[in-house]
C-alpha positions in Angstrom: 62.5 96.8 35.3 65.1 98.6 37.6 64.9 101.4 35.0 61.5 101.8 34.8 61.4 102.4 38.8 64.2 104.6 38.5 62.2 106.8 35.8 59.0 106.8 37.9 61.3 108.1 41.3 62.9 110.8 39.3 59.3 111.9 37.5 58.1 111.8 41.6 61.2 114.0 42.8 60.3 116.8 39.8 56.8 116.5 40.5 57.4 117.2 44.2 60.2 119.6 43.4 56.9 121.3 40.9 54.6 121.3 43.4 57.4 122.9 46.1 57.9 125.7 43.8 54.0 126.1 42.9 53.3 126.5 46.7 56.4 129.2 47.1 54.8 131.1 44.1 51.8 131.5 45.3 52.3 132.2 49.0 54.9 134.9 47.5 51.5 136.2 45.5 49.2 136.2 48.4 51.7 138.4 50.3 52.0 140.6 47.0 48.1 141.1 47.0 47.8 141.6 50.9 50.8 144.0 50.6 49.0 145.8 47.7 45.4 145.8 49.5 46.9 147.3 52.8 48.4 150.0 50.3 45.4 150.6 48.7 43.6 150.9 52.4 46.2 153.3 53.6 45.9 155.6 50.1 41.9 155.7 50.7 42.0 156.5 54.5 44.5 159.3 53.6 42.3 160.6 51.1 39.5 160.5 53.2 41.2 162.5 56.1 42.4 165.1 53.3 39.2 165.5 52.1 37.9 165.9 56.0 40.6 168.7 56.2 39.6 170.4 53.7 35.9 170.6 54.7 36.7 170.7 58.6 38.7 173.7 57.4 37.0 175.7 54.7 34.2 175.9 57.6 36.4 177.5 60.0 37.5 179.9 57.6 34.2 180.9 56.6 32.7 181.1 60.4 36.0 183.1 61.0 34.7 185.5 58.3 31.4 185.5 59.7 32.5 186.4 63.0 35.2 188.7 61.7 32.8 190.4 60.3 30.6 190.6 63.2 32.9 191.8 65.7 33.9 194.2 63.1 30.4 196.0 62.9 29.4 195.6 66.4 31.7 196.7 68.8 
């Protein structure tokens, strides 16, 4: 009988020792997937503001042309 309760407190230690290491596991994955989703935030906001440079730009180069132009035929 003495055995049998030793059995079930070992098969209760594992189990918690299990459970200890599920929980690390998967607050270690959480932070994973918020690290990769802050990545994935920062990529699109810099593509975003590249894409803004490159239009913000290309229209000052053209009204630079424009107005180039215009100072260039009318004195």
């Amino acid at each position: 009988m003495f055995e049998g309760k030793e059995k079930r407190i070992e098969l209760i230690r594992e189990l918690r020792s299990t459970h200890a290491l599920q929980d690390a596991e998967q607050t270690m994955k959480k932070q994973e997937k918020q690290a990769t989703l802050a990545l994935q935030r920062q990529r699109r906001l810099h593509e975003h503001k590249v894409g803004e440079s490159f239009r913000t730009g290309g229209k000052v180069q053209n009204q630079r042309k424009i107005l180039g132009g215009f100072s260039e035929n009318h004195p």
